[in-house]
C-alpha atoms as an extended CHARMM CRD file, in Angstrom:
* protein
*
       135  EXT
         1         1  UNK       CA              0.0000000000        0.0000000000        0.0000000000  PROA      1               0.0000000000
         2         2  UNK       CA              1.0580000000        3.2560000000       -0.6660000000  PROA      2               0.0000000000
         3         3  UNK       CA              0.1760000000        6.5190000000        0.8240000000  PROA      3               0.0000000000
         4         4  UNK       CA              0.4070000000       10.2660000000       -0.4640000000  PROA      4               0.0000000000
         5         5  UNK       CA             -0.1170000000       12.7820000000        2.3390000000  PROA      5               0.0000000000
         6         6  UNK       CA             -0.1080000000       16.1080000000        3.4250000000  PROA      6               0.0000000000
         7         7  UNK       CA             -2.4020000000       19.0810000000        4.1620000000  PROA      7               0.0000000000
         8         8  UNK       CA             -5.4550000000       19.9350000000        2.4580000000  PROA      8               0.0000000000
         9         9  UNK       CA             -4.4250000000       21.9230000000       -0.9100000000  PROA      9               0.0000000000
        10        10  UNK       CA             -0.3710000000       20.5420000000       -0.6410000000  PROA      10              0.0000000000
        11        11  UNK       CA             -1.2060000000       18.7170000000       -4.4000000000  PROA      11              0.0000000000
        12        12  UNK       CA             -1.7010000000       15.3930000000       -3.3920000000  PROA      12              0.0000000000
        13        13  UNK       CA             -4.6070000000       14.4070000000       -6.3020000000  PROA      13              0.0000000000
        14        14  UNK       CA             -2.0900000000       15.6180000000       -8.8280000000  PROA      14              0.0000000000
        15        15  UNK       CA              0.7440000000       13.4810000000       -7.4650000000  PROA      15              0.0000000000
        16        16  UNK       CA             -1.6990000000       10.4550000000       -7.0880000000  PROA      16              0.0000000000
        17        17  UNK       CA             -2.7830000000       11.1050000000      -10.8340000000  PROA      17              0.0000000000
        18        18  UNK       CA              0.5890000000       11.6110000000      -11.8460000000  PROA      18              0.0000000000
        19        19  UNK       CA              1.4410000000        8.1540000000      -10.5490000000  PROA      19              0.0000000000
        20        20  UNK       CA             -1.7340000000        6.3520000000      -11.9070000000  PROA      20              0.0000000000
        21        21  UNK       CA             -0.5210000000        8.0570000000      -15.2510000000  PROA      21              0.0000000000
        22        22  UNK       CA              2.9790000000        6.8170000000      -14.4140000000  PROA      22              0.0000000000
        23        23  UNK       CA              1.8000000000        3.1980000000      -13.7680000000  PROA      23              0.0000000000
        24        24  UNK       CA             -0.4930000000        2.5940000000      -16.6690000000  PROA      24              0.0000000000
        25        25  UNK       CA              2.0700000000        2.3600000000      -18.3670000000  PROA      25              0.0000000000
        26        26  UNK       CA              3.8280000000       -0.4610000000      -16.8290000000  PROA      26              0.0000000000
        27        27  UNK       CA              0.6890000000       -2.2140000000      -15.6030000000  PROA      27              0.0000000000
        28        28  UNK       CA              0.4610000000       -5.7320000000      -16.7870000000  PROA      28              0.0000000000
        29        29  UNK       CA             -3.3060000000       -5.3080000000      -14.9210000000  PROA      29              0.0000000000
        30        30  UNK       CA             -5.7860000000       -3.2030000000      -14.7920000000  PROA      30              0.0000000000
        31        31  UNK       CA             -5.4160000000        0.1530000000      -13.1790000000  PROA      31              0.0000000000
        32        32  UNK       CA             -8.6250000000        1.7810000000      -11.2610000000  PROA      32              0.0000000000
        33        33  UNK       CA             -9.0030000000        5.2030000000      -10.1380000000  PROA      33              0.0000000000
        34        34  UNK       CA            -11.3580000000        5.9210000000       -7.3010000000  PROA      34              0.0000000000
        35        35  UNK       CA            -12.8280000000        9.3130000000       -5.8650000000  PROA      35              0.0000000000
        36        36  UNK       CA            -16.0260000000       11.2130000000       -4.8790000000  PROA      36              0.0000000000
        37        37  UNK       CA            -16.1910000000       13.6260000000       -7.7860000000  PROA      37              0.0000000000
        38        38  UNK       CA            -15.4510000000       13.4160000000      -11.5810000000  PROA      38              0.0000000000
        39        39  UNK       CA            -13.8120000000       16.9830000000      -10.9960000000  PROA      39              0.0000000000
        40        40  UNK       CA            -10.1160000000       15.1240000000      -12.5230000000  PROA      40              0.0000000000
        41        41  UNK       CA            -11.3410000000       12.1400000000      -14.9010000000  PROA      41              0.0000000000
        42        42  UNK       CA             -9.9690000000       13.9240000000      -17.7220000000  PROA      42              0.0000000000
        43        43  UNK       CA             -6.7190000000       14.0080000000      -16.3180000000  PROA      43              0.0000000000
        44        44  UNK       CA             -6.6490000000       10.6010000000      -16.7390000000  PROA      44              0.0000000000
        45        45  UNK       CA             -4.3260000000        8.4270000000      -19.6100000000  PROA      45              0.0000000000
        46        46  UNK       CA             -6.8440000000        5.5620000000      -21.0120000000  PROA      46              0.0000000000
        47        47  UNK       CA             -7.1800000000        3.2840000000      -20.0620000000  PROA      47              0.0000000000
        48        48  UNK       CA             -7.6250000000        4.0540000000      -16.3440000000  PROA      48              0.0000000000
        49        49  UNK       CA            -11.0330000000        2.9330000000      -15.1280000000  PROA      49              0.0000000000
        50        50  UNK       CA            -12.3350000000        6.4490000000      -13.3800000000  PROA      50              0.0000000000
        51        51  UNK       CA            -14.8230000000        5.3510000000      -11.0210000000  PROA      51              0.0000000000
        52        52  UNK       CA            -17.1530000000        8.2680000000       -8.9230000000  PROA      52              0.0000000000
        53        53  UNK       CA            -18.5570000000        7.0830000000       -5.7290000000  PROA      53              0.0000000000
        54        54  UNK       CA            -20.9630000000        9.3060000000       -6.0030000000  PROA      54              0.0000000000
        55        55  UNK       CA            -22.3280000000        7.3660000000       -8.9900000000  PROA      55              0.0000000000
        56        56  UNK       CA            -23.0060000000        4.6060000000       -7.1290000000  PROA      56              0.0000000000
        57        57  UNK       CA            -24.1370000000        5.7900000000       -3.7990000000  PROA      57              0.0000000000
        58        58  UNK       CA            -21.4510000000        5.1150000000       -1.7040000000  PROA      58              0.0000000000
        59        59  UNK       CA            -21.8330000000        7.2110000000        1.9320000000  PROA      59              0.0000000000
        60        60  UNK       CA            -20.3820000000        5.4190000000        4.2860000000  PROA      60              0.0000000000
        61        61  UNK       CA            -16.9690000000        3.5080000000        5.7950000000  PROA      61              0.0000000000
        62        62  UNK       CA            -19.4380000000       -0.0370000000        5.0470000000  PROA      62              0.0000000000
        63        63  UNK       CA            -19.9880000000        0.9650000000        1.6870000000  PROA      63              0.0000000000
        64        64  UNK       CA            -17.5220000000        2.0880000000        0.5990000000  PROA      64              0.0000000000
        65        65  UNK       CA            -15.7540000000       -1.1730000000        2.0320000000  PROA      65              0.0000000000
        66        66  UNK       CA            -17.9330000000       -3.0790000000        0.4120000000  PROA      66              0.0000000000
        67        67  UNK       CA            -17.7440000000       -1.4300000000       -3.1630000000  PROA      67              0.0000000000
        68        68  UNK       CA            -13.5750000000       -2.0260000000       -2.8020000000  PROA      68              0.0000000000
        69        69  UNK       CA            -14.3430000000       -5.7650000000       -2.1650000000  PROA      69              0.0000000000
        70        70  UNK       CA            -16.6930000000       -5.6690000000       -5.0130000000  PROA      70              0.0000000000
        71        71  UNK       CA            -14.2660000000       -4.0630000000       -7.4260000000  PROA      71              0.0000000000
        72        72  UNK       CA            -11.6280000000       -6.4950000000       -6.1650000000  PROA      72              0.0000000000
        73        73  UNK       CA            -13.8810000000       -9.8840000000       -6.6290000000  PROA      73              0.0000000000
        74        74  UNK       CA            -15.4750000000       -8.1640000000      -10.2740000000  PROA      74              0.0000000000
        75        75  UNK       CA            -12.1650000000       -8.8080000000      -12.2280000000  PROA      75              0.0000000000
        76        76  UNK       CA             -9.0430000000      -10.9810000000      -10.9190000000  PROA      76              0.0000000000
        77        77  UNK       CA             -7.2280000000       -8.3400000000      -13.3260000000  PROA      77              0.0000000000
        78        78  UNK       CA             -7.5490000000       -5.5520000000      -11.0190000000  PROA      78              0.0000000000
        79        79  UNK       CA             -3.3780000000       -4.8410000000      -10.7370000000  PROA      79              0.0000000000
        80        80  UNK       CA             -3.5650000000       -1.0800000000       -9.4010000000  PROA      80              0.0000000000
        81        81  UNK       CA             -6.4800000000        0.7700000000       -6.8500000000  PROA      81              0.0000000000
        82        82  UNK       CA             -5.7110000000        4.7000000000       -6.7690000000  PROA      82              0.0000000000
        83        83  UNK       CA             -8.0010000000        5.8490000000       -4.2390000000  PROA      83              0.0000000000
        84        84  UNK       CA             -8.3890000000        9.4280000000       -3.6920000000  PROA      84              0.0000000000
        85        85  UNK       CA             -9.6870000000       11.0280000000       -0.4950000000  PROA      85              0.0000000000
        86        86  UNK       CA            -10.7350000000        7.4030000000        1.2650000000  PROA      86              0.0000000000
        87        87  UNK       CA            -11.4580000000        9.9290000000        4.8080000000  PROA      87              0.0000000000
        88        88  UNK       CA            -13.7210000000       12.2960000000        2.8300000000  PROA      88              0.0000000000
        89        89  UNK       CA            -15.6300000000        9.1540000000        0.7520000000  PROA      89              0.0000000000
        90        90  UNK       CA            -16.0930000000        7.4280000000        3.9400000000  PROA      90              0.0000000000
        91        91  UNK       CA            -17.4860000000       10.7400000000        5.6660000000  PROA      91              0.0000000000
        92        92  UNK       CA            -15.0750000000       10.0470000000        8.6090000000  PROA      92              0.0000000000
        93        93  UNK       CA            -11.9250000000       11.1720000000        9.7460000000  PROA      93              0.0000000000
        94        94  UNK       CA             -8.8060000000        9.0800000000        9.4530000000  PROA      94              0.0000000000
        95        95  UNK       CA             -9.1190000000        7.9190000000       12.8910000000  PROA      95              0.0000000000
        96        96  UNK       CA            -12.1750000000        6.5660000000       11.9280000000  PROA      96              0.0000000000
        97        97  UNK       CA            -11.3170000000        4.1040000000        9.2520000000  PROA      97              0.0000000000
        98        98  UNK       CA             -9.3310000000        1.9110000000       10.1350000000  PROA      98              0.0000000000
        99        99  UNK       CA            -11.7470000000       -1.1920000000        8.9580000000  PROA      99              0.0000000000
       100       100  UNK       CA            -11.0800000000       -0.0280000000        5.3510000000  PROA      100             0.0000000000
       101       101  UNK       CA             -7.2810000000       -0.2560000000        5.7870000000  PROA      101             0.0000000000
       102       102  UNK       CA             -8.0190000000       -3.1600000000        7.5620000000  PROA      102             0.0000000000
       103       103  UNK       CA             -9.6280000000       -4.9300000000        4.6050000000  PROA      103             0.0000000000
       104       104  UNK       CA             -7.2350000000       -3.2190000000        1.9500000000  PROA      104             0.0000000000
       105       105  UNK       CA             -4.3350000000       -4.7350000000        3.7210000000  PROA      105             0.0000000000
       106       106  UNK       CA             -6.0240000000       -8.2940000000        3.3310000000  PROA      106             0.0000000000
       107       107  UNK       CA             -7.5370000000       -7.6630000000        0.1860000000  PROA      107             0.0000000000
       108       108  UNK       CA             -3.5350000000       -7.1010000000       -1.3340000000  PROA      108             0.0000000000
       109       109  UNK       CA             -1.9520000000       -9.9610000000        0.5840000000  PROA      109             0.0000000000
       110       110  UNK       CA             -5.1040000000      -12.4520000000       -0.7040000000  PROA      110             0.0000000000
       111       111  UNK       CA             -5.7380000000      -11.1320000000       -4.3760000000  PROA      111             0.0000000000
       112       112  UNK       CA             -2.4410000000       -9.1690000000       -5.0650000000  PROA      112             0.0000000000
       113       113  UNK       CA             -3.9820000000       -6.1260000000       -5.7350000000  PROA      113             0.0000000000
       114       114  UNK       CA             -1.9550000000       -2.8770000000       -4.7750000000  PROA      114             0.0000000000
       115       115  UNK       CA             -3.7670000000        0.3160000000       -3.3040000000  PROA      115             0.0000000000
       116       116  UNK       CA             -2.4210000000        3.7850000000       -3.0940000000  PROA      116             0.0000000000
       117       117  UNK       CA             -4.4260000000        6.3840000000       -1.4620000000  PROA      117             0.0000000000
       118       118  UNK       CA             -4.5810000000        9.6510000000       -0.7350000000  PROA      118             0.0000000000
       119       119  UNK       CA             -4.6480000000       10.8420000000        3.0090000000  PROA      119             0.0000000000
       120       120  UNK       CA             -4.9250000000       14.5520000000        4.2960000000  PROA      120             0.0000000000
       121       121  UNK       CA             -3.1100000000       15.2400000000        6.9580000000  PROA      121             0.0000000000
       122       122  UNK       CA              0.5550000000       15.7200000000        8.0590000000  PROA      122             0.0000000000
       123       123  UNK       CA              2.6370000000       12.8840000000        9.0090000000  PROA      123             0.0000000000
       124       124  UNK       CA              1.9490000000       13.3620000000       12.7500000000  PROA      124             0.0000000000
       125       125  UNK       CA             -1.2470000000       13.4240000000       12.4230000000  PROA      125             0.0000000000
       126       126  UNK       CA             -1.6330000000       10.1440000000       10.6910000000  PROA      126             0.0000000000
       127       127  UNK       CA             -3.0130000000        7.5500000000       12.7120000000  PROA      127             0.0000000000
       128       128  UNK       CA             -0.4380000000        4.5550000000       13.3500000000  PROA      128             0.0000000000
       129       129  UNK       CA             -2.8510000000        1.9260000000       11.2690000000  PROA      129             0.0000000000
       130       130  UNK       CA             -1.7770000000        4.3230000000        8.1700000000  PROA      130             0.0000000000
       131       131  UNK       CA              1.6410000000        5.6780000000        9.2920000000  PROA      131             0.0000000000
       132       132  UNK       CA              2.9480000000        2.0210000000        8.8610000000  PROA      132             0.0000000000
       133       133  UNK       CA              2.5180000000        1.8850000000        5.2040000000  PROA      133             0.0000000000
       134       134  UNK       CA              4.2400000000        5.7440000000        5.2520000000  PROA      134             0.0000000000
       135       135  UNK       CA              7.8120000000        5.4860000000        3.3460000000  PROA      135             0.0000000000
């Protein structure tokens, strides 16, 4: 798992972006691009899958844990999960969810699928269930 951090406004979507861009190119799998707003689909290289939560409904930490699983279990392909503001999707704080990390953390040792995510917050602010996957 990887984790971009930071304050609010420090450019974390764009380095997250940057990456998936970056990866997609490498990727022998497919490459999916999670957020709450279609605000930076276009920023995009195809073929990234850009998928909206808001789209589907997704409101809460259970949800939104349960749409990862799904995406996981949909296609054995899945190489790359760019998920950007997991906090703000989850309408928690980052104290608050660490279930989701929980189940990303299983979901790559079991299926081999690799999430990056984007976390606001400095680094000593980051709860210790995150700060562990912090290079």
């Amino acid at each position: 798992m990887k984790i971009f951090y930071g304050p609010k406004g420090t450019g974390k979507t764009k380095a997250i972006i940057d990456f998936a861009n970056e990866v997609k190119a490498t990727a022998k799998g497919h490459v999916v691009y999670i957020t709450d707003t279609d605000k930076y689909a276009f920023e995009l290289k195809l073929p990234i899958r850009f998928l909206d939560t808001a789209d589907f409904g997704v409101k809460s930490e259970d949800e939104f844990r349960g749409f990862i699983k799904g995406i996981v279990a949909s296609n054995g392909d899945n190489e790359y999960v760019f998920i950007d503001g997991v906090a703000r999707i989850c309408n928690k704080t980052l104290g608050e969810i660490g279930t989701i990390f929980d189940a990303m953390d299983s979901l790559e040792k079991n299926f081999g699928v690799k999430f990056v995510l984007t976390c606001s917050g400095s680094k000593e602010d980051l709860p210790d269930f995150i700060l562990k996957y912090v290079d």
